[in-house]
PyMOL Python script that loads the backbone (N, CA, C, O; Angstrom):
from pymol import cmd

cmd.read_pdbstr("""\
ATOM      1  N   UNK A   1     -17.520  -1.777   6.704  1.00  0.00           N
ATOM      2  CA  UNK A   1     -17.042  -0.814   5.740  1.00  0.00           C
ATOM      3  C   UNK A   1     -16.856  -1.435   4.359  1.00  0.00           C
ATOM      4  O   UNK A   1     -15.821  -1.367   3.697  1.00  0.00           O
ATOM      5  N   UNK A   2     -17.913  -2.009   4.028  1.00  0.00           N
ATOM      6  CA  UNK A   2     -17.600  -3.025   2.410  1.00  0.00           C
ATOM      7  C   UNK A   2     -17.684  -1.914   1.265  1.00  0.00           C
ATOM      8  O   UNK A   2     -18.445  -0.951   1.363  1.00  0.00           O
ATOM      9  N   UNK A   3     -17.046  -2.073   0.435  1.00  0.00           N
ATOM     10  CA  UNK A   3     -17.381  -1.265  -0.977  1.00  0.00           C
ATOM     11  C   UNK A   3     -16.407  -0.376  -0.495  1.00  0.00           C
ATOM     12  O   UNK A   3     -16.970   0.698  -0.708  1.00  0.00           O
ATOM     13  N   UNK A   4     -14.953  -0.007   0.186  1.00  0.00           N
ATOM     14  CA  UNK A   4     -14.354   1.215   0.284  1.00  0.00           C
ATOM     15  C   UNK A   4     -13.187   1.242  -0.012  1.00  0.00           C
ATOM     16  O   UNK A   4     -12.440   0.323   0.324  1.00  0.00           O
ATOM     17  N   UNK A   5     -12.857   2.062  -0.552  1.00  0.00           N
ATOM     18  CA  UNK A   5     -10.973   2.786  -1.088  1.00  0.00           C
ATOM     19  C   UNK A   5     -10.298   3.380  -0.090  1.00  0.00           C
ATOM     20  O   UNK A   5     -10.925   4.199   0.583  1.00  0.00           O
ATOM     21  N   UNK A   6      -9.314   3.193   0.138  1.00  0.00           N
ATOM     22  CA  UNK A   6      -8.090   4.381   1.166  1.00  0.00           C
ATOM     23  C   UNK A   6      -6.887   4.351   0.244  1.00  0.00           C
ATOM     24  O   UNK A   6      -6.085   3.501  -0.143  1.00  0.00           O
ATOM     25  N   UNK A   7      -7.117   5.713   0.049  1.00  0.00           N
ATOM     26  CA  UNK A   7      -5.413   5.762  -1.369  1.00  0.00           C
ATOM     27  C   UNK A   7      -4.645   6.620  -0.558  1.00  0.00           C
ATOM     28  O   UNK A   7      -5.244   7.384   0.198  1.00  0.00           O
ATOM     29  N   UNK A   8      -3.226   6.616  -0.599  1.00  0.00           N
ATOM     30  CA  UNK A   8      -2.782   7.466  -0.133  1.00  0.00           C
ATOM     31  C   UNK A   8      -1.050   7.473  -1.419  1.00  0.00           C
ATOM     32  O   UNK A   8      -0.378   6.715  -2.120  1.00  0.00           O
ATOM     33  N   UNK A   9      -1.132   8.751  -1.021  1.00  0.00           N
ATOM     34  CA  UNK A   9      -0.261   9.524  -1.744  1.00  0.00           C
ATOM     35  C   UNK A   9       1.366   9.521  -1.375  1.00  0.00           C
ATOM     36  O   UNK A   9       1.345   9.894  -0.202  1.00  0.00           O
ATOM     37  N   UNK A  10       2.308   9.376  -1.612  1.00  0.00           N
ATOM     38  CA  UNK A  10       3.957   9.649  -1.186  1.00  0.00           C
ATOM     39  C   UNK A  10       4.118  11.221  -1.347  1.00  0.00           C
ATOM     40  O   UNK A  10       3.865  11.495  -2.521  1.00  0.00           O
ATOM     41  N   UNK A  11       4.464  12.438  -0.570  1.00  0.00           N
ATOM     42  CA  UNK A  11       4.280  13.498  -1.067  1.00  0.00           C
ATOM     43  C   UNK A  11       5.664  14.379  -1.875  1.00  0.00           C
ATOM     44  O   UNK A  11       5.713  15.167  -2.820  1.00  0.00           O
ATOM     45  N   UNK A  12       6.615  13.824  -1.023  1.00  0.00           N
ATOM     46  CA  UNK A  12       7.932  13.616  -2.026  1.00  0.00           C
ATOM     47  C   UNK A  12       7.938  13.572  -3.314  1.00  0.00           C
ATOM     48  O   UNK A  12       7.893  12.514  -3.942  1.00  0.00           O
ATOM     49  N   UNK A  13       8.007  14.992  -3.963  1.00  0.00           N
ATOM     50  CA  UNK A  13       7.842  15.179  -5.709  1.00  0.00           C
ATOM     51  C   UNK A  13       8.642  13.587  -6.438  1.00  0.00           C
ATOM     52  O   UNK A  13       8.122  12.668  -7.070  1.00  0.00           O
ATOM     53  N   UNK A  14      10.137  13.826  -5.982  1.00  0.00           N
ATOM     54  CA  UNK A  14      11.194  12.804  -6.442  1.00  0.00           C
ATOM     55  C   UNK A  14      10.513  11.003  -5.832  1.00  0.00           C
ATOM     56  O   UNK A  14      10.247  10.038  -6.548  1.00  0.00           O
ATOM     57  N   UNK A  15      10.433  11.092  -4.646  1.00  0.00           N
ATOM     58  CA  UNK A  15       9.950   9.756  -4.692  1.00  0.00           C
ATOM     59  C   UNK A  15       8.799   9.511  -5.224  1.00  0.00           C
ATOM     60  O   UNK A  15       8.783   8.393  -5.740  1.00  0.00           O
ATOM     61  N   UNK A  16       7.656  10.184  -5.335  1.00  0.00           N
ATOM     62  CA  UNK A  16       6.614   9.795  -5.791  1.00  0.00           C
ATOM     63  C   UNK A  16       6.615   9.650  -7.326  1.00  0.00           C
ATOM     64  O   UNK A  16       5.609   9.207  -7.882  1.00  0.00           O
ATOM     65  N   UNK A  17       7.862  10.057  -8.132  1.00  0.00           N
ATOM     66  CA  UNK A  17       7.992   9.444  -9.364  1.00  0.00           C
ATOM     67  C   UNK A  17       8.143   7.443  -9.506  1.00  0.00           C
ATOM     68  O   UNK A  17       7.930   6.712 -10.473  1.00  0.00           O
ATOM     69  N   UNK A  18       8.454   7.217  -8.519  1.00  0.00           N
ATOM     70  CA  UNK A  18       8.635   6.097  -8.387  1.00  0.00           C
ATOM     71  C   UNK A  18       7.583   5.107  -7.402  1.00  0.00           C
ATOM     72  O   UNK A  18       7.527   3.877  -7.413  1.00  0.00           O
ATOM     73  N   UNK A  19       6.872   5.955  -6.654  1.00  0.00           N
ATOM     74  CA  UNK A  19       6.193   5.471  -5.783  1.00  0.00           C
ATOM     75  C   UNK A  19       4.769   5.819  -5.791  1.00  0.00           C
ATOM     76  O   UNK A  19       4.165   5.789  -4.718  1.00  0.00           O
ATOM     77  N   UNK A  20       4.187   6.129  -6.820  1.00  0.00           N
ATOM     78  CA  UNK A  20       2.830   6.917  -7.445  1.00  0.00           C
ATOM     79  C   UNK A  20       1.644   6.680  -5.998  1.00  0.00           C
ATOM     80  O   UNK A  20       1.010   7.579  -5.445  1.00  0.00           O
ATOM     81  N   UNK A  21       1.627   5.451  -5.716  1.00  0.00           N
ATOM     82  CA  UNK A  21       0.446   5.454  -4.669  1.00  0.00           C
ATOM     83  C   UNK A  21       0.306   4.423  -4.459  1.00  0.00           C
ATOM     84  O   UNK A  21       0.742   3.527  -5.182  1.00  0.00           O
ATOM     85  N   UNK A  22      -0.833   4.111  -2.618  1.00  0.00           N
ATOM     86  CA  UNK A  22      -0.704   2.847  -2.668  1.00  0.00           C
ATOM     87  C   UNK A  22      -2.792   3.044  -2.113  1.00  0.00           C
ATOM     88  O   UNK A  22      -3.607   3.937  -1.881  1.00  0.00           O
ATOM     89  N   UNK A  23      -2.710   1.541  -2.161  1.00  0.00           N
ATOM     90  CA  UNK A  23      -4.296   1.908  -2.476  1.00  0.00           C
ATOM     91  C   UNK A  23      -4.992   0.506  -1.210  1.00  0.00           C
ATOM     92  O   UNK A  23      -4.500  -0.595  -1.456  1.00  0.00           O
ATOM     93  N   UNK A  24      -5.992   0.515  -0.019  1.00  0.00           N
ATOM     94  CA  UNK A  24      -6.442  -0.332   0.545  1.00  0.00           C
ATOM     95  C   UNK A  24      -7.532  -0.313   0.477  1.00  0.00           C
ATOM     96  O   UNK A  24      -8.124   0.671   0.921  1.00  0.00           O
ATOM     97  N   UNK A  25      -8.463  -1.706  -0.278  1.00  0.00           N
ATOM     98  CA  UNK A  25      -9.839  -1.505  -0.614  1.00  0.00           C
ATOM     99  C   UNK A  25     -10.233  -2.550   0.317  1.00  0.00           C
ATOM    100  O   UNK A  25      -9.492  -3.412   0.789  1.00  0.00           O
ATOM    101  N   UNK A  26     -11.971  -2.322   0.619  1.00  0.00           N
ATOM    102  CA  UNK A  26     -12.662  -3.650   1.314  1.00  0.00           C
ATOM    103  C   UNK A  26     -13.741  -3.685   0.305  1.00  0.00           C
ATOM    104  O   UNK A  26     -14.270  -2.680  -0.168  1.00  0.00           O
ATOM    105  N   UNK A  27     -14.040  -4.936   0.000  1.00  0.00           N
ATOM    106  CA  UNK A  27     -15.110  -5.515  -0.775  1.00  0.00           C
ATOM    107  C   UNK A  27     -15.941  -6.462  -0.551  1.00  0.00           C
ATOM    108  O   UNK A  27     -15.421  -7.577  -0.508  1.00  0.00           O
ATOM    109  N   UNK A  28     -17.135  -6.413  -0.380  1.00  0.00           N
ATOM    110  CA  UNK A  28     -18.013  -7.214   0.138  1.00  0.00           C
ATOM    111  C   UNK A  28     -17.943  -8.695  -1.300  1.00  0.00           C
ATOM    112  O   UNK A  28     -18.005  -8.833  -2.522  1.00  0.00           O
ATOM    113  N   UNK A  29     -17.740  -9.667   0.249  1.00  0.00           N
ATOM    114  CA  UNK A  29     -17.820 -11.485  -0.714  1.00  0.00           C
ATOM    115  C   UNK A  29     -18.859 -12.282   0.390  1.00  0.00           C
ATOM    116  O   UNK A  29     -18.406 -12.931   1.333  1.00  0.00           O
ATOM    117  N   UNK A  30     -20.611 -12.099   0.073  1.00  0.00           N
ATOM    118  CA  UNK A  30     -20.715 -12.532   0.611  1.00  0.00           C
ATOM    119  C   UNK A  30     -20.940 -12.377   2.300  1.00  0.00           C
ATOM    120  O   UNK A  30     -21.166 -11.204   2.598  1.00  0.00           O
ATOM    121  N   UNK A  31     -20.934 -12.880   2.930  1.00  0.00           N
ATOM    122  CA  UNK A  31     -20.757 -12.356   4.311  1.00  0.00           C
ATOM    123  C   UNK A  31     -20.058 -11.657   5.071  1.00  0.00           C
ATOM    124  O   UNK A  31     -20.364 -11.056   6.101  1.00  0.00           O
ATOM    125  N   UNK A  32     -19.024 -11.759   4.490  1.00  0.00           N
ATOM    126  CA  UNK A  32     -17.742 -11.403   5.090  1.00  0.00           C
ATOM    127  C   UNK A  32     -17.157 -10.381   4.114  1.00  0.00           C
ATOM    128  O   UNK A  32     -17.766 -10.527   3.054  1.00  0.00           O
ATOM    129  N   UNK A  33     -16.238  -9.405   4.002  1.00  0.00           N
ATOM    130  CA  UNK A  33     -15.287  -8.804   3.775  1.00  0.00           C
ATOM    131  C   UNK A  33     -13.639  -9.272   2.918  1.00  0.00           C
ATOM    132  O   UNK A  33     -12.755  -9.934   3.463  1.00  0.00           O
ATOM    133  N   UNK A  34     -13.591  -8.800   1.712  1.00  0.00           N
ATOM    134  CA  UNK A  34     -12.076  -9.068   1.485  1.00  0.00           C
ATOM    135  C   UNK A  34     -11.040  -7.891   1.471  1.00  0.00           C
ATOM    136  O   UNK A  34     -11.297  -7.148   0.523  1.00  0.00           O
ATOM    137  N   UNK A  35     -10.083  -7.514   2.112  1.00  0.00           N
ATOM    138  CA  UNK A  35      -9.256  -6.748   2.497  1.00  0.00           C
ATOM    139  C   UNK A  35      -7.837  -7.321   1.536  1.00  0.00           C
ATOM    140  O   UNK A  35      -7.271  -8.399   1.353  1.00  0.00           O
ATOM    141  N   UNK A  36      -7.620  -5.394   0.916  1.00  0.00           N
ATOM    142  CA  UNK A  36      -6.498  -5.686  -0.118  1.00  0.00           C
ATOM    143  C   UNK A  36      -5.688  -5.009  -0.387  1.00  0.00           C
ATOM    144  O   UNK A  36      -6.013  -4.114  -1.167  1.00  0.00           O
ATOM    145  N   UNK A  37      -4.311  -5.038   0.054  1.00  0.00           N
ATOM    146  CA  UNK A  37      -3.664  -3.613  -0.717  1.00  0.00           C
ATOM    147  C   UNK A  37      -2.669  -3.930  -1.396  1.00  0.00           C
ATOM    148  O   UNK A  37      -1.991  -4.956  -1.460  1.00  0.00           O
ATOM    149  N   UNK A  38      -2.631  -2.786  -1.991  1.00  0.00           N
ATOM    150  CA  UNK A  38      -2.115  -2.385  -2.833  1.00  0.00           C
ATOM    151  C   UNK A  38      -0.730  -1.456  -2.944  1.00  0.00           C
ATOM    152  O   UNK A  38      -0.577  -0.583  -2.090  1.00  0.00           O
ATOM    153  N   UNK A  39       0.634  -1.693  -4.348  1.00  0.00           N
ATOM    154  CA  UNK A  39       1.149  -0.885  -3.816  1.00  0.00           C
ATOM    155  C   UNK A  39       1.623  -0.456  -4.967  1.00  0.00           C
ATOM    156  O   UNK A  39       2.311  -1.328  -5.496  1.00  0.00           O
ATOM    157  N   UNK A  40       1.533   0.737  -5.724  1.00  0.00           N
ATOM    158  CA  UNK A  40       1.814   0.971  -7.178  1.00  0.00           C
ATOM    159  C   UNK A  40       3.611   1.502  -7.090  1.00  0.00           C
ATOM    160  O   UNK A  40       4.040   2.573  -6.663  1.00  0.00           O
ATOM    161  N   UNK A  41       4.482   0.189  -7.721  1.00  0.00           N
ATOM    162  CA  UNK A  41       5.659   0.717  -8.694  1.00  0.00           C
ATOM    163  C   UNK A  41       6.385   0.772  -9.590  1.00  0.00           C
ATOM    164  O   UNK A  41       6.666  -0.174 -10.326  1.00  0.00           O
ATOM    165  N   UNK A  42       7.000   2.425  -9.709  1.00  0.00           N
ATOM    166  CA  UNK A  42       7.615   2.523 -10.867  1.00  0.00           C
ATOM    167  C   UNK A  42       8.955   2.358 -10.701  1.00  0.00           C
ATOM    168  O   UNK A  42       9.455   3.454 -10.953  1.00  0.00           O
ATOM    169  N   UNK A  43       9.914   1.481 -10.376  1.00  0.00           N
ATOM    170  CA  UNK A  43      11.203   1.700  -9.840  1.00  0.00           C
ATOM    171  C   UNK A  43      12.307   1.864 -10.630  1.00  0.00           C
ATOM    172  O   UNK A  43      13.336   2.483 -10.358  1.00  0.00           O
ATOM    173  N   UNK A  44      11.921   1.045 -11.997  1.00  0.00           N
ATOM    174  CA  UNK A  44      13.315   1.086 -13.014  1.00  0.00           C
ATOM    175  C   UNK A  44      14.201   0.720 -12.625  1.00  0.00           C
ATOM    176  O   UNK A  44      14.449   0.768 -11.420  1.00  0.00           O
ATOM    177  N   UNK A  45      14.950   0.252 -13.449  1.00  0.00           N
ATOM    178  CA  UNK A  45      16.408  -0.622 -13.092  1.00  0.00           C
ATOM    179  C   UNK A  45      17.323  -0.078 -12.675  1.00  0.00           C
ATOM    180  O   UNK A  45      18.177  -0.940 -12.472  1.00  0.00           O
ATOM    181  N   UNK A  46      17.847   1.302 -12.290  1.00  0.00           N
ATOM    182  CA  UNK A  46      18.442   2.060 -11.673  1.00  0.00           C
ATOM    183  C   UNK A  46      18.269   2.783 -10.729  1.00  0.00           C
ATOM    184  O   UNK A  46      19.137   3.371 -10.084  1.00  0.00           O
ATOM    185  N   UNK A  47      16.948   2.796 -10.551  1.00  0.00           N
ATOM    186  CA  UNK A  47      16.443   2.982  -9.073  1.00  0.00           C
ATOM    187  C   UNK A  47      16.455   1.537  -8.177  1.00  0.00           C
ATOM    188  O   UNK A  47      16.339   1.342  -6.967  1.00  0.00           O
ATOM    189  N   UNK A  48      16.619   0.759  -9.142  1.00  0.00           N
ATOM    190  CA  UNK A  48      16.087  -0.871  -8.477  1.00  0.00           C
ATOM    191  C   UNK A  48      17.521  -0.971  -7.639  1.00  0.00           C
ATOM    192  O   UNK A  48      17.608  -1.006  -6.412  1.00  0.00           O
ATOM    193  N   UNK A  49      18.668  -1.012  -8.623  1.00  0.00           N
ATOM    194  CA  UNK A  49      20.090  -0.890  -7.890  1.00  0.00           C
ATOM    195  C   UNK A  49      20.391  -0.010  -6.780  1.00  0.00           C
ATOM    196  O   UNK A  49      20.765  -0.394  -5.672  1.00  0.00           O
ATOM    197  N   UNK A  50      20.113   1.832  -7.326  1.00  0.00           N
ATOM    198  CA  UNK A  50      20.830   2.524  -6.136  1.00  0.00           C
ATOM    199  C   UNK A  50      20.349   2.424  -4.701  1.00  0.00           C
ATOM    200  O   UNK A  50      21.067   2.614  -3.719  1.00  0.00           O
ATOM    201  N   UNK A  51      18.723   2.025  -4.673  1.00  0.00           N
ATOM    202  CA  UNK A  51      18.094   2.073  -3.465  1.00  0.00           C
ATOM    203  C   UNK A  51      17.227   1.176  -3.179  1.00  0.00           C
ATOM    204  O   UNK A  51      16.145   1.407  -2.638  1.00  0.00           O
ATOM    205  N   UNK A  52      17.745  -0.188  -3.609  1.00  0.00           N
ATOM    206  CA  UNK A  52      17.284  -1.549  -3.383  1.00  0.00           C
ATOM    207  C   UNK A  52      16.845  -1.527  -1.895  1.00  0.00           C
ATOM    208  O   UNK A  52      15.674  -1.797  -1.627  1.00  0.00           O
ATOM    209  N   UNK A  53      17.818  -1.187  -0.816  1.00  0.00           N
ATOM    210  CA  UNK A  53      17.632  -1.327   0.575  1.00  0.00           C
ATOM    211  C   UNK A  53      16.244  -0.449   0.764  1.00  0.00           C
ATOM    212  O   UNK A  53      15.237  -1.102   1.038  1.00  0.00           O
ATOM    213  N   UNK A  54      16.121   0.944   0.641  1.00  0.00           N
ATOM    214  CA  UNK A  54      14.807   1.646   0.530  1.00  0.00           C
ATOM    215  C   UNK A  54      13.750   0.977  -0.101  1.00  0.00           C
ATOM    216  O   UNK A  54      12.697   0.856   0.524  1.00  0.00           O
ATOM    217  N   UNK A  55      13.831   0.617  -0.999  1.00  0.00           N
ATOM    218  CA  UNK A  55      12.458  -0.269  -1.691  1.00  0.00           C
ATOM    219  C   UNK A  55      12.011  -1.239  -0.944  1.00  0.00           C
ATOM    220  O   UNK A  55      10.787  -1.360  -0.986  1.00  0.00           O
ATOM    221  N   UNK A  56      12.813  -2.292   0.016  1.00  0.00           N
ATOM    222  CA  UNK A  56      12.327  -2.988   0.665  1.00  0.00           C
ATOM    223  C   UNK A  56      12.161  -2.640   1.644  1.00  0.00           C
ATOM    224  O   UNK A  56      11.310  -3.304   2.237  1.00  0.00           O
ATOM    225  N   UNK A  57      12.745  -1.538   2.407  1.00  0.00           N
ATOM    226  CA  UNK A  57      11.492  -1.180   3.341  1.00  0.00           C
ATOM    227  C   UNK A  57      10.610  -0.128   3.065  1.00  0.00           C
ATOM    228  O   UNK A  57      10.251   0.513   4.053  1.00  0.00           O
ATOM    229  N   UNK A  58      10.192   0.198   2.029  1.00  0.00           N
ATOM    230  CA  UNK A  58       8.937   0.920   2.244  1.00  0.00           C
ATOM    231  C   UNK A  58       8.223  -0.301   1.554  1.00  0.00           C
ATOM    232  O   UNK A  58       7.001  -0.197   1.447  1.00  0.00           O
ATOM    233  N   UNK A  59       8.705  -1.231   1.161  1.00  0.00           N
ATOM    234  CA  UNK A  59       7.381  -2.413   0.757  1.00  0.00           C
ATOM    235  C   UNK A  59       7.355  -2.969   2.250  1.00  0.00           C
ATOM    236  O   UNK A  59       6.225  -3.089   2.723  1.00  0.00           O
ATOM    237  N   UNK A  60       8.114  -3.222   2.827  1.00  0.00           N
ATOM    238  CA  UNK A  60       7.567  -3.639   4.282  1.00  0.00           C
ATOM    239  C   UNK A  60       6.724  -2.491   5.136  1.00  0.00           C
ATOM    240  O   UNK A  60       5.616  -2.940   5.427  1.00  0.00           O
ATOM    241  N   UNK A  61       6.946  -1.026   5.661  1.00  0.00           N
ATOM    242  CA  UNK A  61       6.347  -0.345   5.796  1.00  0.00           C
ATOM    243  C   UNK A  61       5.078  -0.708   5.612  1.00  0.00           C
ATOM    244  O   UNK A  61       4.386  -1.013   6.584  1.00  0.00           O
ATOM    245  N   UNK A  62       4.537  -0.729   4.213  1.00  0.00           N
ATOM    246  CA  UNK A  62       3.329  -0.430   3.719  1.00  0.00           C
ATOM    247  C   UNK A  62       2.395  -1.574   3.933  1.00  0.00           C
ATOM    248  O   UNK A  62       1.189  -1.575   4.179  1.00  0.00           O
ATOM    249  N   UNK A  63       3.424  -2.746   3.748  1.00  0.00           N
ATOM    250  CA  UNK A  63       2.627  -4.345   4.299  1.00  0.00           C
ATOM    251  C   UNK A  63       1.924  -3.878   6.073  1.00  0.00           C
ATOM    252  O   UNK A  63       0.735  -3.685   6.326  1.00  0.00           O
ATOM    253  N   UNK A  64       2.926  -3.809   6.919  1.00  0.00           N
ATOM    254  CA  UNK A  64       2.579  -3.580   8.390  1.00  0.00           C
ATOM    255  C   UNK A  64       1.527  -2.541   8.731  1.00  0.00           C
ATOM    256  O   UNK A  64       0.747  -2.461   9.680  1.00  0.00           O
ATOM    257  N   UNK A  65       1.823  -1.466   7.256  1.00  0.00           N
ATOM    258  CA  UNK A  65       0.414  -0.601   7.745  1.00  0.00           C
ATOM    259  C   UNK A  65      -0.964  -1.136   7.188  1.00  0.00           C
ATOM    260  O   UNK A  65      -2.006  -0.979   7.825  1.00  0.00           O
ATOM    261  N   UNK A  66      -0.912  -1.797   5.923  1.00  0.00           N
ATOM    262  CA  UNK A  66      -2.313  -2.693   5.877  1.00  0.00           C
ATOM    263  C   UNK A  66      -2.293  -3.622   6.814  1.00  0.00           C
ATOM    264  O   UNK A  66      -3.407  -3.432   7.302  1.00  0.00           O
ATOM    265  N   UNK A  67      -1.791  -4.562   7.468  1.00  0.00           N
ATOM    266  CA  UNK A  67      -1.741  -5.167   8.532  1.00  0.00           C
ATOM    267  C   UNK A  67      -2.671  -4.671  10.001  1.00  0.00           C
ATOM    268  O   UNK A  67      -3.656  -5.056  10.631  1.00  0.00           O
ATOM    269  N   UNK A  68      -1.857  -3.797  10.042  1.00  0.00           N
ATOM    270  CA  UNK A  68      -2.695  -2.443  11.050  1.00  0.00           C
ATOM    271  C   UNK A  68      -3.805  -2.187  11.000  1.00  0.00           C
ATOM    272  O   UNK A  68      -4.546  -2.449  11.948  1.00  0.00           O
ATOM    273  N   UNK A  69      -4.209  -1.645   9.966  1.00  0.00           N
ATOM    274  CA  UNK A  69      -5.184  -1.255   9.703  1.00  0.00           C
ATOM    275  C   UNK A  69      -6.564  -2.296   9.328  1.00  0.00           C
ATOM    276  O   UNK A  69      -7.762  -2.028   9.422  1.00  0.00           O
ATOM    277  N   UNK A  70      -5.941  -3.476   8.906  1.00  0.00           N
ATOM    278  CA  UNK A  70      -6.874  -4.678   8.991  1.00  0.00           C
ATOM    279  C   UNK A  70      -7.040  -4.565   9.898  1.00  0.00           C
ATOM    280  O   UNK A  70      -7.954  -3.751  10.035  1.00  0.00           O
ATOM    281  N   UNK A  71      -6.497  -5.104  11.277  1.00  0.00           N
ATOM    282  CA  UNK A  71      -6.115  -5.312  12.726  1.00  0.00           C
ATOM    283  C   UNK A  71      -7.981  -4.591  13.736  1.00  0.00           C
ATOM    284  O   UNK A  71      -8.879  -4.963  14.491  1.00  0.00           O
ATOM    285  N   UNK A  72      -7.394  -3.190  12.808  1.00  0.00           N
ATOM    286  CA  UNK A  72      -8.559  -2.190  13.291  1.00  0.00           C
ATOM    287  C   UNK A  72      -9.874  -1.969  12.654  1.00  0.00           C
ATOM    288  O   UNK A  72     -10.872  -1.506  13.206  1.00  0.00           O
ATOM    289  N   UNK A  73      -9.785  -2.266  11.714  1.00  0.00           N
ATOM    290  CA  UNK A  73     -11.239  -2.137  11.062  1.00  0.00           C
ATOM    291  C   UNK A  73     -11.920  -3.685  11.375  1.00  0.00           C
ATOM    292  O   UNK A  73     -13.136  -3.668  11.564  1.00  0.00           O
ATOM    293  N   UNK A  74     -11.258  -4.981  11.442  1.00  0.00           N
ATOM    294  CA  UNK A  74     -11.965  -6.409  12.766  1.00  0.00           C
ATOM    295  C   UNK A  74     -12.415  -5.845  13.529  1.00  0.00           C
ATOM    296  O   UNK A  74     -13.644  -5.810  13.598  1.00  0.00           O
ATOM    297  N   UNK A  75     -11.339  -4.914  14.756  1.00  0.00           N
ATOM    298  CA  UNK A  75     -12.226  -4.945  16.225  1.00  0.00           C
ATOM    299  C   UNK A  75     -13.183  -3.991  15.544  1.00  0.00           C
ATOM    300  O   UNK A  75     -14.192  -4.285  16.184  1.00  0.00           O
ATOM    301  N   UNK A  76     -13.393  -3.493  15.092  1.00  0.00           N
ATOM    302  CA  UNK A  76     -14.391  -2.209  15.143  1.00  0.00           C
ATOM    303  C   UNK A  76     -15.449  -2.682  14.350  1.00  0.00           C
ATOM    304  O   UNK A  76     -16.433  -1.971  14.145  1.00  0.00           O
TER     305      UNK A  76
END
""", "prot")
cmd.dss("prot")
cmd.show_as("cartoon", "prot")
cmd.util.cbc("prot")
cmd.orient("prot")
């Protein structure tokens, strides 16, 4: 699957002010494949404070689902 995008959206009007999108591309290097994601934010310094605990897990979330999804596009 070289040369491909998977974007996905937060659909949450309010969070997705802060959480615009996150993006997993594969790009051909060569023989092999480089696998990359991505995670676009806007958090601001008062979002950074009230919901510090939330921010780090949806940055973990989003790590484990590129993880995953690497995982599956190997065997396949």
């Amino acid at each position: 699957m070289p040369n491909k995008e998977i974007e996905f959206n937060i659909t949450h009007p309010i969070w997705r002010l802060f959480y615009p999108k996150s993006t997993f591309t594969i790009d051909k290097k060569g023989d092999t494949c480089v696998f990359t994601a991505r995670t676009y934010l806007r958090p601001g310094w008062l979002f950074t404070k009230l919901a510090k605990d939330q921010l780090e897990e949806s940055i973990t979330h989003v790590k484990e689902e590129g993880e995953n999804l690497k995982k599956l596009l190997e065997e396949n």
